[in-house]
N, C-alpha and C positions, 0 to 999 in steps of 0.2 A: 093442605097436607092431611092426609089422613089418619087415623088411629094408628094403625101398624108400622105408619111412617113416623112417626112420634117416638115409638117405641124403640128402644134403641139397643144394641147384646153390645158385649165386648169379651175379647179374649184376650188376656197380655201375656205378655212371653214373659215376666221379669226379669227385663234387662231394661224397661223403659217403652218396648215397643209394643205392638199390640194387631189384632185384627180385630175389626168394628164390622157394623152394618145394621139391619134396618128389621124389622121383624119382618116386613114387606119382600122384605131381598133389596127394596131398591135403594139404592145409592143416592143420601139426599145431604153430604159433605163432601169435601173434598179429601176427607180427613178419613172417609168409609175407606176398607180396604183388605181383602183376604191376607196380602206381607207389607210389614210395614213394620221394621225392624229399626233398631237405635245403632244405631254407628258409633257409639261413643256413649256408653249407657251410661245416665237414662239419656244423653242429647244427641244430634246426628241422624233424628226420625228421616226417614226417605221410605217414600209409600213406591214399592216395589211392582207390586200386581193387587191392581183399585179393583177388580170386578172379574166375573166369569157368566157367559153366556150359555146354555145348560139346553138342550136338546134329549128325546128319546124318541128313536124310530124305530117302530113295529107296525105289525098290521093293521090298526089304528092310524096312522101316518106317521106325521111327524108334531109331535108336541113338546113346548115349550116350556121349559121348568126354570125361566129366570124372567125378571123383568128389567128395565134399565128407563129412565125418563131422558128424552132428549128434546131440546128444545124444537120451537117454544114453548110447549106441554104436551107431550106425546110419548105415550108409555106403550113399549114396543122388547118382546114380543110380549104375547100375552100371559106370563106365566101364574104374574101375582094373583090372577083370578081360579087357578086349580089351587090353592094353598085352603087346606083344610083344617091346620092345624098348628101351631108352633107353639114350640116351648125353649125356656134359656138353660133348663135345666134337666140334665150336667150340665151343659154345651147345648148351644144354640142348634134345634133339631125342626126341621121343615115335613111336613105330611104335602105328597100332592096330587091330585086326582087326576087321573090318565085316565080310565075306562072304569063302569061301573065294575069290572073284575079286579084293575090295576091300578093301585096306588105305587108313587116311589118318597122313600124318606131318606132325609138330605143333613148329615150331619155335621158338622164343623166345631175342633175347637183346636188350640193351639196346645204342644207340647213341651211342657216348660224346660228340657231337659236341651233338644236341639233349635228349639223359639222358630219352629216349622207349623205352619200349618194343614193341619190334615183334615182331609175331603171325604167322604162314601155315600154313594148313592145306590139305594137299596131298593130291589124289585119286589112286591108286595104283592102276590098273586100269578098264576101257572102263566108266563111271558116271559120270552126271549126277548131281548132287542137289543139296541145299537144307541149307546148314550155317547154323545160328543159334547166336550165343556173347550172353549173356547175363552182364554185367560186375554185380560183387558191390561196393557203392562204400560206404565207410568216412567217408573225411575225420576223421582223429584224430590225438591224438599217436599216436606208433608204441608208448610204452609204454601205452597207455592202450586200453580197449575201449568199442566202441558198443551202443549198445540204444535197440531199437524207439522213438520219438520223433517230436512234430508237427512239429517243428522244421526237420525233411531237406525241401528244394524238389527236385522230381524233376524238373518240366520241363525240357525242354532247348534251347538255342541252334542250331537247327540253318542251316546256311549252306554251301550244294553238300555236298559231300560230307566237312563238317566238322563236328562234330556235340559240343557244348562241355553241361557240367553243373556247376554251381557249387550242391552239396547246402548249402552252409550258410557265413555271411559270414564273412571273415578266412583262408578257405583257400583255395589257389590253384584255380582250373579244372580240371575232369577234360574234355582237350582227342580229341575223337578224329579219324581220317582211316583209308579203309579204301576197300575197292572194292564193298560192299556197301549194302544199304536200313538205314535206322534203322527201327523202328516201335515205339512209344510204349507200353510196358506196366507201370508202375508197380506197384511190389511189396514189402514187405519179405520177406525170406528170413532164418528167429528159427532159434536151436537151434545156431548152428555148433559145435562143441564140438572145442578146442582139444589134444589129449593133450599134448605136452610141458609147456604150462602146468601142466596138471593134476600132472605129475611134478615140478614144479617149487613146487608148494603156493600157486599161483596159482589167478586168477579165469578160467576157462577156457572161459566161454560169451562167443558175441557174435551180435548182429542184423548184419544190412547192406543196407542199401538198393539196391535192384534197379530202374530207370528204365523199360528195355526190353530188346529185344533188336536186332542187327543181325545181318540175316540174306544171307548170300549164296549167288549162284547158281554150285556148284563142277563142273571135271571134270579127265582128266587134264589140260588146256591152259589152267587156269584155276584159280589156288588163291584162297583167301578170306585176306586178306591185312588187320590189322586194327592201326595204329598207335594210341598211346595215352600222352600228353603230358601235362604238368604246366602251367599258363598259358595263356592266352586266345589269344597269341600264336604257340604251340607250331602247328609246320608251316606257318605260313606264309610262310613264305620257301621253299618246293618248288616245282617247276616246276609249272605249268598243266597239265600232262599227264598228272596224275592219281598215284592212289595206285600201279599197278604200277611207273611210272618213278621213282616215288619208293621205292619197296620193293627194286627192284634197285641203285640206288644207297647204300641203306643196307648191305646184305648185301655191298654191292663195297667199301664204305667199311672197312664193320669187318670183315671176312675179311682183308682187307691187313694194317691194322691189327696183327689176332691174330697171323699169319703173322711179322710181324715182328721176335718176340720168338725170344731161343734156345731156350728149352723150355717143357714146360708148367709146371715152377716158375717160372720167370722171368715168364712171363705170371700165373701168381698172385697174385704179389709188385706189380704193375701195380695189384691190386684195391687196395693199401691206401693207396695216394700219393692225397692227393686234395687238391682246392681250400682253402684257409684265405687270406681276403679274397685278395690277387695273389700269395701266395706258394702253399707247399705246407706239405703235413703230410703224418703217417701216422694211418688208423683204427687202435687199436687192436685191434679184432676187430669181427666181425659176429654177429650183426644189431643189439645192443645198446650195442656202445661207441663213444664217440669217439676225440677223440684226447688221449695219455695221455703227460705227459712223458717218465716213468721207459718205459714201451713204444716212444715213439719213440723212442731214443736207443739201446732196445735194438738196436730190428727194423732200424734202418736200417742197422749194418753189415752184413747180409745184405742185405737186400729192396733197398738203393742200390749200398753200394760191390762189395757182388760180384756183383752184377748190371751196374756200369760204369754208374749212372746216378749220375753227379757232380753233374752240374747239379742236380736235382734234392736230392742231399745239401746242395750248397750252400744250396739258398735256404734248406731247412727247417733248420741250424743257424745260420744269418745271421737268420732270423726271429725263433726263439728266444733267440738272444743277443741280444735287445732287452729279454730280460722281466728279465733279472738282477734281482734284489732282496732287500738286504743279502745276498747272497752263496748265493743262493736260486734257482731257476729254478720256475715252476708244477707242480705235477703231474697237473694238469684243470685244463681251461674246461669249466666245467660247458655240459649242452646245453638255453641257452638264454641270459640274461642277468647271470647272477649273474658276480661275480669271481672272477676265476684263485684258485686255491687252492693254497697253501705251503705245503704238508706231508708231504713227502717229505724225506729226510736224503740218497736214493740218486740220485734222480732228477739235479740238478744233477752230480752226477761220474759217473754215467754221460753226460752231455753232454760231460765233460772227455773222456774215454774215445771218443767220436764226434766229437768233432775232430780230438784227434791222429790217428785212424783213416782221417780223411776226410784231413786235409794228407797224409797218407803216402800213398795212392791217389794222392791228384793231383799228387804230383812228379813234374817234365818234362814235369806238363802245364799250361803258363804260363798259359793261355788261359780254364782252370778255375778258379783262384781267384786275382785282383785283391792286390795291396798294401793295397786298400784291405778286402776281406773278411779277409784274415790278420791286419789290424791289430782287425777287430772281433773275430775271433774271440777272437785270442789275449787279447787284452779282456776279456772276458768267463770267459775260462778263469784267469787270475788275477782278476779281481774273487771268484769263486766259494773260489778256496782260501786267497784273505786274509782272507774276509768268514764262511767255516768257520771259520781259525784264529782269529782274534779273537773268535767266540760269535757267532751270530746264533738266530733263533726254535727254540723248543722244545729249549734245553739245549744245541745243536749247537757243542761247539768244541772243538779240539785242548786234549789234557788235557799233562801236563806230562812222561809217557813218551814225547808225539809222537803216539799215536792219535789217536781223532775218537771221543768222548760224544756221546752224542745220547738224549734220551728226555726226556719226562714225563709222566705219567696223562694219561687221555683222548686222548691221542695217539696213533696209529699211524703210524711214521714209514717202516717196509723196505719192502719189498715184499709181507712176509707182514705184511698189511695188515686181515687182518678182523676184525670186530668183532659183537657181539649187545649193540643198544639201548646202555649207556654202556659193556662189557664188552672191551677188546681182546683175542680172544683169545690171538695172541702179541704181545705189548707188546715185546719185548723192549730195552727200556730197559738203556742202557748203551753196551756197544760190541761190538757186533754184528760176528760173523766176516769176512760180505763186503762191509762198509760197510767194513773196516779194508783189506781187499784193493782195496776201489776206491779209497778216499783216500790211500793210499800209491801207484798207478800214478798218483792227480791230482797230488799232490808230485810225485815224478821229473818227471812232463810240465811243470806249472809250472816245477822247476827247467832245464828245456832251455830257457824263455824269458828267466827270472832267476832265476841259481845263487843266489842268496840261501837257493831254499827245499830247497837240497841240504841240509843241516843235519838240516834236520826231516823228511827222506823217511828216511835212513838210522838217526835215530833213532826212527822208527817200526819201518820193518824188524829191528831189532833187536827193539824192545818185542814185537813182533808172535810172534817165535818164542816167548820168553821165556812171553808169555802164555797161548797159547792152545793151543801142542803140548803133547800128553796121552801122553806116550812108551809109558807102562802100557796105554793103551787102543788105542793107534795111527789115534790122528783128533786134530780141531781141534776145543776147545771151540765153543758156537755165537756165546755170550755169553759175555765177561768184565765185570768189577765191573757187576752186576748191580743193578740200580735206585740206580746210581750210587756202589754199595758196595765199596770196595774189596778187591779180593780175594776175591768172592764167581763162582760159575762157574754156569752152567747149561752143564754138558757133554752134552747131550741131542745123539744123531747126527742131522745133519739136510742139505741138499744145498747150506748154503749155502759149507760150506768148500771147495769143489769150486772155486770162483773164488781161493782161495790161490794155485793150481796153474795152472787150465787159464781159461781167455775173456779175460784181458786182457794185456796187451800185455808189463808185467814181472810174472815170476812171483814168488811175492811166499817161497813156501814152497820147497825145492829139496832133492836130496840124498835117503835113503832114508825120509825122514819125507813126501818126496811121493810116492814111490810108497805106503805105508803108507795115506795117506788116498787116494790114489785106488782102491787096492783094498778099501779099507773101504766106501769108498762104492759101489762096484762091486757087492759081495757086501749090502750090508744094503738097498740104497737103489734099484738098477737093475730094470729094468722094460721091457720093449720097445716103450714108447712114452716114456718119460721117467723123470725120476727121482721116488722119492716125496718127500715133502715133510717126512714124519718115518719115522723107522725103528719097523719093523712089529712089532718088541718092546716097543716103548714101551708104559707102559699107559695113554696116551689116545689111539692111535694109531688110525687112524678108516679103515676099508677100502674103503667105498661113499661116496662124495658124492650123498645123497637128502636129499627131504624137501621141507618149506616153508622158506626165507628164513632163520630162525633155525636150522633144522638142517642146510643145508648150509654158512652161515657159519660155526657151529663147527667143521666138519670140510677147510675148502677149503685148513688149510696145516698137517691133521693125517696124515698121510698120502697125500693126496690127490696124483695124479702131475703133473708137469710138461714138459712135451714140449720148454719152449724149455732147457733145461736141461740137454739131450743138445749141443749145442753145448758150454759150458764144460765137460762131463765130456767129450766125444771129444780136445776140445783136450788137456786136462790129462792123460789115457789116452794119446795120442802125446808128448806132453812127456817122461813117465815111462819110455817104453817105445823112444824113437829114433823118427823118422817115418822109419823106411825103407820102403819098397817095400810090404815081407810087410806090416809092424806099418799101411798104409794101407787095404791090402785086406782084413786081418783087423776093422777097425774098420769100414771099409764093411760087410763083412758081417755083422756081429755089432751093428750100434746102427743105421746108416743103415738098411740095407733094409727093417728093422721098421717103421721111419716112412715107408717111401716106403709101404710094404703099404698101411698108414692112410690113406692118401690118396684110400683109395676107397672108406675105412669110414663117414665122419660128412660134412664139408665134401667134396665132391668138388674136388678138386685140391689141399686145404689142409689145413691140422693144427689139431686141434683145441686150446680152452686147456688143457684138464683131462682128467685119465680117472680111474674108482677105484681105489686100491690095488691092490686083490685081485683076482684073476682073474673075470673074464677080461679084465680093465682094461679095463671097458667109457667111450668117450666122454663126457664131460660137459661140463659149461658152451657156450662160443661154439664153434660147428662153424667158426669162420673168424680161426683168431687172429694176427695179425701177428709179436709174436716168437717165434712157434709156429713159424711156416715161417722168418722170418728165420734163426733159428739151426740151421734143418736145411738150409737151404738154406748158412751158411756151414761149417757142419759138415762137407756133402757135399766142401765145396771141398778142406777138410783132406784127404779122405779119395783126391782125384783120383792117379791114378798120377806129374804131374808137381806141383810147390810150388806153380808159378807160376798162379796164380790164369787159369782157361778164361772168357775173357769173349770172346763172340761177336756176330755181328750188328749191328743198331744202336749198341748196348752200347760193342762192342769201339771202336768207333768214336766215343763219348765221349756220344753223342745222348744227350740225356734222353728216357726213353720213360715219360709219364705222360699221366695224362689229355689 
């Protein structure tokens, strides 16, 4: 695959949905897709229209301005070899070489207002000619692929220069509006052949239904301009005055918009806040997830409070403080109908962990949270750590040292969550390093509401050192009493004691045993996109995240690196070391700039979930993950020349800036 195939844009509507694709043009997911809207925001993705075939004929001939791979490696037409140029910013904009006089630039980005995607293709030099785009129409789930079938209705609704196709019943309208002729040429187009799937030991061929084409009449004073909706509906509320008047007010709408934000992480951090019924959420990452308890709770003290989008923070823990159950918070709505799913141990106290975080941001700002959300919240934050100490599902309860047990077979409860068919491969059952580190900052924060549960914060803190520092080895077990066994250790080095020290609010480990493991973890574990997930001596220690399903699920929390994770290690690296001045720039230098690099390797502007071990810690998994950039985005904060948190713009000024 190449560079530019690597390289990945995204547009989301925030509603959940989004349009993706490739710097290349070509389409190497199943998941790329010009519409690709949420049905049920953020869940009910159905990728609408996956691609478009792009022609311009003039007295040059006829040249190709798209490319498409179809199996079994044939890249056809030729477009991707005139691309001169591309950039993501604003919006993912294509330069392409027609004639040494004529260039056309090709811009795309989505309009968060009607979650339409808009097209224009601009002539670059004294040429008339005749551009025809040729839409590639799917209608599927987005995890799912099409093939050839009687079943697609191609006809279409045409009405002035609105031109609607409903391939098959129960999916919404592929709506369009453009300044060009429709004319009617029905096609299927077989063979697409997908590479990342195929790297990923997926099914990686798909058909797509092709209607017609619309073709317009272009020069420099006149671009072909080609909007493209979700619903029957979509566009009709624009002015009468056609599709140019409508094209410049979408471009003026969202350039504002963009503009508005203080940087281009700040506007990243935008893609993940999206619709859940009148409130808000966070995606977890793109293209493939929703939204994820134990991830929002991460990403949002980044991607909200140091962004200064409170409101926003607000609703999405006022929301979720509705699901409380016995002492539980969700950690997926699955996407589609089934029930919220309770099986997380970390999820719910990391929730405790993003409230106290959020009240502390919005003091002396009165106006941000109500008597009446402090009383939900705080609600909610002791239901959680009474509803932990007393036992609630899957083993979960303060043991009699003041820790937190958690586990039983078949369960996967942390974060290092995978599994093969019934197998988890880290179960770790028991009491896990930084479940201890969070539930001891959820005690103290409980105890600031009702000292009652001072008691049991300080006797955890005590059990904690007791347990888990390894003085011989100079780290923190990962596991103590291990499948519930007392006194049993899995001291395997791993990144998650790195939260003893550094991400939350009380440090839980202090004194020369913290410097100890953060240079342990430093030397065995760091990575210049994140930390690994296991230490690279271990001997199941997994260097590449490849394969099919089953073989990268064994290796995704064997090695395998984690980007959002340089947060809690930058923290816990200045904790140890003084955050003075030098010790701020020396971490900028040395962990942030790594990951700004990134930013232009996989997800353009974003971090990706995962990378391999081993050099050259190639990218894997979601090119768009939420507490991928959250925590490099609060990381950076750490690392600013003054403490005081830079919030600018909108931001500084309390707006919420979301969909």
């Amino acid at each position: 695959m190449s560079t530019a195939e690597q390289r990945e844009w995204l547009e989301p509507d925030g509603r959940g949905g989004f349009a993706s694709g490739t710097a290349s043009g070509i389409r190497t997911r199943r998941y790329h897709a010009l519409l690709l809207p949420a049905t049920t925001p953020p869940t009910g993705r159905i990728v609408l229209v996956s691609g478009a075939d792009v022609w311009i004929d003039g007295p040059f001939g006829s040249v190709a301005l798209s490319s498409q791979r179809y199996a079994p490696d044939v890249v056809h037409p030729d477009g991707v070899h005139r691309i001169v140029s591309f950039s993501h910013e604003p919006w993912p904009t294509w330069t392409y070489h027609v004639t040494s006089d004529v260039q056309v630039r090709h811009e795309l980005f989505v309009d968060r207002e009607s979650a339409a995607t808009v097209s224009s293709w601009h002539v670059v030099g004294a040429c008339t000619a005749i551009l025809r785009v040729r839409l590639f129409i799917a209608a599927r789930d987005y995890h799912a692929m099409q093939h050839e079938n009687g079943a697609v209705r191609f006809d279409p609704d045409v009405a002035g220069d609105r031109v609607s196709f409903r391939p098959y019943d129960g999916v919404p309208a592929v709506r369009c509006f453009g300044n060009g002729e429709y004319r009617h040429r029905p096609d299927w187009y077989r063979q697409f052949f997908y590479t990342a799937e195929q790297e990923r030991g997926l099914d990686a061929i798909e058909d797509l239904a092709s209607p017609g084409e619309f073709v317009f009449t272009v020069s420099e004073t006149r671009p072909a301009l080609l909007m493209v909706g979700a619903g029957e509906e979509t566009f009709d509320g624009l002015s009468s005055s056609g599709a140019a008047a409508a094209y410049e007010a979408f471009v003026a709408r969202e350039r504002n918009r963009r503009r508005a934000f203080a940087d281009p992480l700040d506007r990243a951090a935008d893609a993940y806040v999206v619709r859940r019924g009148s409130g808000r959420t966070i995606v977890a990452g793109y293209p493939w997830f929703t939204d994820w308890g134990r991830d929002t709770f991460i990403a949002l003290r980044g991607l909200c409070l140091e962004t200064g989008r409170l409101d926003t923070a607000r609703s999405i823990l006022v929301e979720w403080s509705k699901t409380v159950s016995d002492g539980m918070l969700p950690n997926r709505f699955p996407d589609g109908s089934g029930p919220a799913e309770f099986n997380s141990v970390d999820a719910s106290l990391w929730f405790v962990v993003a409230v106290h975080d959020f009240l502390q941001a919005s003091r002396g700002i009165a106006r941000r949270v109500t008597p009446e959300d402090r009383r939900i919240l705080r609600s909610a934050v002791l239901s959680i750590v009474s509803g932990y100490a007393a036992a609630t599902r899957f083993g979960i309860r303060m043991d009699d040292d003041g820790l937190l047990a958690a586990g039983v077979r078949g369960q996967q409860l942390t974060w290092m969550d995978a599994r093969v068919g019934d197998r988890e491969i880290t179960p770790r059952i028991g009491k896990p390093v930084e479940v201890q580190a969070l539930w001891i900052n959820a005690l103290r924060i409980a105890a600031a509401y009702e000292r009652s549960w001072t008691e049991a914060a300080e006797r955890a803190d005590r059990a904690f050192v007791d347990r888990f520092w390894d003085s011989r080895r100079g780290f923190l077990a990962d596991v103590v009493d291990v499948d519930h066994v007392r006194g049993r250790v899995d001291d395997t080095c791993r990144p998650n004691q790195i939260l003893a020290v550094g991400g939350l609010t009380h440090q839980i480990l202090k004194g020369p045993a913290a410097r100890f493991v953060v240079d342990a973890v430093e030397r065995r574990l760091l990575t210049p996109i994140g930390l690994r997930s296991l230490d690279a001596t271990a001997p199941n220690y997994a260097g590449q995240y490849l394969g099919g399903p089953t073989d990268r699920d064994a290796v995704y929390h064997q090695g395998t690196v984690w980007p959002w994770l340089v947060g809690p290690f930058v923290d816990a690296w200045l904790r140890v070391r003084g955050r003075s001045l030098r010790a701020r720039q020396e971490a900028q230098n040395r962990f942030i700039e790594p990951l700004l690099q990134h930013l232009d390797a996989a997800g353009l502007g974003h971090v990706s979930e995962i990378a391999d071990g081993d050099l050259p810690f190639t990218p894997r998994g979601c090119p768009f993950q939420a507490w991928s950039l959250g925590e490099l985005i609060r990381a950076r904060a750490l690392c600013r020349p003054t403490l005081r948190p830079a919030r600018q713009g909108r931001a500084a000024r309390g707006q919420a800036v979301t969909a």
